[in-house]
C-alpha positions in Angstrom: 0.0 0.0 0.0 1.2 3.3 -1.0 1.0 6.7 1.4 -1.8 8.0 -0.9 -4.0 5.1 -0.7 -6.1 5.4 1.7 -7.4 2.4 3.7 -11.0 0.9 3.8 -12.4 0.2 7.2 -12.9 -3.1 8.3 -16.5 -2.3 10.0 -18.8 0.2 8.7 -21.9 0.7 11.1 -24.4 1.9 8.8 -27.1 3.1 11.8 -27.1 6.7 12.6 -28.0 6.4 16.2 -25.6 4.3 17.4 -23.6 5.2 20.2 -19.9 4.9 21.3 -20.7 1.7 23.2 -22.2 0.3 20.6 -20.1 0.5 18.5 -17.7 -0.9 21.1 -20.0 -3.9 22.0 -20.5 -4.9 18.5 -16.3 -4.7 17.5 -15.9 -6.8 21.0 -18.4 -9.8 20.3 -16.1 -9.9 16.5 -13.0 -9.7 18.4 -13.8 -12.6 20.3 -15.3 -14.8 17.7 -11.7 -14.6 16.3 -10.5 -15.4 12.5 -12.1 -17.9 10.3 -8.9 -19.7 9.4 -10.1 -22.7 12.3 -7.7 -24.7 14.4 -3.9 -24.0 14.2 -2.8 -27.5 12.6 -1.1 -29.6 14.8 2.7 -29.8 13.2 4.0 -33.1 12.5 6.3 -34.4 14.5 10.0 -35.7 13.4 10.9 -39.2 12.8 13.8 -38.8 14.8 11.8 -38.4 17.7 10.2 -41.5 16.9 10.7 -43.8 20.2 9.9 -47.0 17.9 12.3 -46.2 15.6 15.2 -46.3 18.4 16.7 -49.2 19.7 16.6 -49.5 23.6 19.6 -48.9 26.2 20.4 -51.3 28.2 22.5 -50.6 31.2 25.3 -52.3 32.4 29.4 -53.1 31.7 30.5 -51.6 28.1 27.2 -50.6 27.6 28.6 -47.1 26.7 30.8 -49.0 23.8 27.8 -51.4 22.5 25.9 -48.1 22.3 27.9 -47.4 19.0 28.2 -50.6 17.6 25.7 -51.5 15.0 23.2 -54.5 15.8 
């Protein structure tokens, strides 16, 4: 948008005898109804932390070195 546009209004209250408050009632019960886009989407989570995909620890002697060692 340039500086000489000039910016339509997002609510245009078209009754002549409204007053300040309602004006204000009607732009809070919008405001709370909130944006029609729905439900964030839930994001997907990474294979890597996938506990299936992960081979158990066992604890114990060497475990540290058999931790690296392909099975």
């Amino acid at each position: 948008m340039t500086d000489n546009e000039e910016q339509k209004p997002l609510l245009k209250v078209i009754d002549q005898n409204a007053t300040p408050e309602d004006v204000a009632a009607i732009v809070a019960v919008f405001s709370a109804l909130g944006s029609a886009g729905g439900a964030p989407k839930k994001k997907q989570r990474s294979l890597w932390a996938t506990p299936q995909l992960r081979t158990p620890l066992h604890p114990g002697s060497n475990a540290w070195r058999a931790s690296g060692l392909p099975h």
